[in-house]
C-alpha positions as CSV (number, residue, x, y, z in Angstrom):
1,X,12.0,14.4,27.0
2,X,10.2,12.5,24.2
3,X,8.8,14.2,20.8
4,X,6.1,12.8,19.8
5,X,5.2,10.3,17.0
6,X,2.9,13.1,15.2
7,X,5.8,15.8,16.0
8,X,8.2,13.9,14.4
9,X,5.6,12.9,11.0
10,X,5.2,16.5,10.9
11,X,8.4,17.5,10.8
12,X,9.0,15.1,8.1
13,X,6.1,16.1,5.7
14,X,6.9,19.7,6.3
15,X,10.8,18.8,5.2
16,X,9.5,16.8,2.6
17,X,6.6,18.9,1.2
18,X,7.1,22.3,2.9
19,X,9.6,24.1,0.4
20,X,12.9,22.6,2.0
21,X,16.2,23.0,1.1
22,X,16.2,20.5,-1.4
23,X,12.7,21.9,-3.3
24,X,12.6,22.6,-6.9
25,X,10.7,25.7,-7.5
26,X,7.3,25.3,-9.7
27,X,5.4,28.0,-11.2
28,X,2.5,26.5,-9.2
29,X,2.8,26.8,-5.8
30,X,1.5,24.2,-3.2
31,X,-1.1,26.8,-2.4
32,X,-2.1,28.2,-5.4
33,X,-4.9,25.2,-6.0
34,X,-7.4,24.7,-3.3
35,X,-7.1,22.0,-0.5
36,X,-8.2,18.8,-0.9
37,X,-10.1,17.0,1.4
38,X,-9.8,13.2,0.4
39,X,-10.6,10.4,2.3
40,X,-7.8,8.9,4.5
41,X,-6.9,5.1,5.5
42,X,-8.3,4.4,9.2
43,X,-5.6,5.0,11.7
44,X,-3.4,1.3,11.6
45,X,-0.1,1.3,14.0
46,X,1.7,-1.0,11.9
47,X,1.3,2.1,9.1
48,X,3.7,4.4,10.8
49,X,7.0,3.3,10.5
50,X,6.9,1.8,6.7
51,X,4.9,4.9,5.9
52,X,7.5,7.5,7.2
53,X,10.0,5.3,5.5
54,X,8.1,6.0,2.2
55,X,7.3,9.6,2.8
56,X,11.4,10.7,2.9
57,X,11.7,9.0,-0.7
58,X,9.0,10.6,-2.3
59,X,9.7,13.2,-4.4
60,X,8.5,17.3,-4.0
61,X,7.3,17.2,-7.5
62,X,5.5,14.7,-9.7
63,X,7.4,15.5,-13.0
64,X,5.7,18.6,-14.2
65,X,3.2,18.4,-11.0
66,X,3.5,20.8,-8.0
67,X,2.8,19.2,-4.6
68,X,-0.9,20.0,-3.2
69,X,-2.5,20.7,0.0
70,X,-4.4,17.9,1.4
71,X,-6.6,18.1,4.5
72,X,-7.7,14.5,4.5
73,X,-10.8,13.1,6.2
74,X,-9.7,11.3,8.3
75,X,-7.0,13.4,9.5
76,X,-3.0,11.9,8.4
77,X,-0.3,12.7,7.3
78,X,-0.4,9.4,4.9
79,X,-2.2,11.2,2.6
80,X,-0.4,13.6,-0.3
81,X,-1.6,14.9,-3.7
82,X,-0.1,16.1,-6.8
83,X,-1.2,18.5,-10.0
84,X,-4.9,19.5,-11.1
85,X,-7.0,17.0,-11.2
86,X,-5.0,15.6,-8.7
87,X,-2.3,12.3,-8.2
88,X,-3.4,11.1,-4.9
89,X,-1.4,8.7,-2.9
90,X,-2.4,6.9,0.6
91,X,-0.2,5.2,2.4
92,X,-1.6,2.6,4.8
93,X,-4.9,1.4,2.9
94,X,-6.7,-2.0,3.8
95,X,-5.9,-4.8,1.5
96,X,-7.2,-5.0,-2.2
97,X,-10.3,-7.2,-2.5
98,X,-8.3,-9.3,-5.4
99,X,-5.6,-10.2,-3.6
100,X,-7.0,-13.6,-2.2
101,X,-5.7,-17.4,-2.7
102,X,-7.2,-18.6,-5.9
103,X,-7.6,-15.1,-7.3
104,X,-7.9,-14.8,-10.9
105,X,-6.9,-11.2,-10.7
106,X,-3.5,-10.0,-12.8
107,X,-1.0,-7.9,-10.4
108,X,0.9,-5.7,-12.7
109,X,4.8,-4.8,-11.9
110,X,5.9,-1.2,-12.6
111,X,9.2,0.5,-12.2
112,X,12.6,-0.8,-12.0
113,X,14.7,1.3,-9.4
114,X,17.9,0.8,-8.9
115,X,18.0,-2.7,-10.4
116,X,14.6,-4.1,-8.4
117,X,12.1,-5.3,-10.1
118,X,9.6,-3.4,-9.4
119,X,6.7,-3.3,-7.4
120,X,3.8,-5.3,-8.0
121,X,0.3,-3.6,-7.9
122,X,-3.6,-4.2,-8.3
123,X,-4.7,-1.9,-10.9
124,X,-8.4,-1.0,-10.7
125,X,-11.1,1.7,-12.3
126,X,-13.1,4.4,-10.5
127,X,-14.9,6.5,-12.5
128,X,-11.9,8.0,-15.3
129,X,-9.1,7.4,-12.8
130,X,-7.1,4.0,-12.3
131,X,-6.1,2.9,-9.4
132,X,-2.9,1.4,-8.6
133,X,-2.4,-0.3,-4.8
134,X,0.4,-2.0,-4.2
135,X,0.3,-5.5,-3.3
136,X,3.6,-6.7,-2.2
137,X,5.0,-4.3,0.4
138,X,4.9,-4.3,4.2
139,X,1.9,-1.7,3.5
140,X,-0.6,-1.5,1.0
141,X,-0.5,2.2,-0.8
142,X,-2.4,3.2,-2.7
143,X,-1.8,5.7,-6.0
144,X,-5.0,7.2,-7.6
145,X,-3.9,8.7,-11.2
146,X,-6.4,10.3,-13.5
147,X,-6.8,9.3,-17.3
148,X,-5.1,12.0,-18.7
149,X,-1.6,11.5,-16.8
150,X,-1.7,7.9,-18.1
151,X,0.5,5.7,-15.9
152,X,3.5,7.9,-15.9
153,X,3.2,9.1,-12.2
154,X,2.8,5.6,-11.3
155,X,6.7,4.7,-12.1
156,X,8.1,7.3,-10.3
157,X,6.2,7.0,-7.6
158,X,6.8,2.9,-7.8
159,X,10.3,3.9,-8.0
160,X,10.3,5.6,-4.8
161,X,8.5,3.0,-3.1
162,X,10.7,0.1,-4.3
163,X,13.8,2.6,-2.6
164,X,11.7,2.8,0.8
165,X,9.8,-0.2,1.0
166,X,11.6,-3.6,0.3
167,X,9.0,-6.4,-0.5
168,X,7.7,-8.6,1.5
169,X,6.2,-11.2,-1.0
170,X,6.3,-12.3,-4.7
171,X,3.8,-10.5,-6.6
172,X,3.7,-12.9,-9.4
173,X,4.8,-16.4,-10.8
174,X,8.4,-16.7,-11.8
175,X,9.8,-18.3,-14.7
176,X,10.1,-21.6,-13.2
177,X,7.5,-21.5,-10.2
178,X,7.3,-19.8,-6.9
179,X,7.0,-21.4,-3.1
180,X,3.5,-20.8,-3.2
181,X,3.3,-19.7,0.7
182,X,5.7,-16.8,-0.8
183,X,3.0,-15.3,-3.3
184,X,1.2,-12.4,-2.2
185,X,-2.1,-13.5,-2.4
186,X,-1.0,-16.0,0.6
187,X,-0.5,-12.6,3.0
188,X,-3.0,-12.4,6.0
């Protein structure tokens, strides 16, 4: 008999985010803030396994912030929140508009897990919030922090993804030069 690819991502997010044996307790619970409903990537086969990947190495709580609910439009399981206002993160968004051959646009690196250097993102404004999407893994994700957290979820979330995901291009020139077919803006 087979399970399911949905069965099996929902066993995983419920692990992951459900209160699991390896969950920290918080004095806000995942319920205690309303749902959100954000807006989720369109459905993309090539999402699921590099997404799943991600979503075992992303951690219950974002430093002092409690998971959320999410009830993304769209519905996936691609999409988690953190804290109020909320962290979002979606996994499996299309391509950033600035990552292009002969872009202009800076790609900035953050994190350093486990001796990596990091994962090179597209950094963006909407409204107060920035916008961090990653531009040199197998799948774009994408982190949406408000003002007031600064960039601080961004590096432990980077760090998780660095752990999941291994890159797939160079995000930037290195001392020296770069194959240019390697650098990311060369991706289709």
């Amino acid at each position: 008999m087979t399970v399911p690819i949905v069965v099996i991502l929902a066993l995983v997010f419920g692990l992951t985010f459900g209160g699991g044996a390896g969950s920290v307790g918080s004095s806000t619970a995942p319920g205690a803030l309303p749902a959100l409903t954000p807006s989720a990537p369109s459905p993309d086969p090539a999402a699921v396994k590099p997404c799943t990947a991600l979503l075992e190495d992303l951690p219950i709580h974002l430093g002092k912030l409690a998971p959320r609910a999410v009830h993304p439009k769209p519905e996936s399981l691609f999409v988690l929140a953190w804290g109020d206002p909320p962290v979002l993160l979606r996994c499996g968004v299309a391509r950033p508009a600035d990552l292009r051959p002969g872009s202009s646009a800076q790609f900035f690196q953050v994190g350093t897990a486990q001796g990596s250097g990091g994962v090179y993102f597209d950094v963006t404004s909407q409204d107060k919030d920035e916008v961090y999407t990653t531009v040199d893994r197998a799948v774009y994700i994408q982190i949406t922090v408000p003002s007031q957290y600064h960039s601080d979820p961004v590096v432990t979330l980077a760090n998780a993804i660095a752990k999941a995901l291994p890159p797939v291009c160079v995000g930037g020139q290195l001392p020296g030069g770069t194959d240019p077919s390697r650098l990311c803006t060369h991706r289709k």
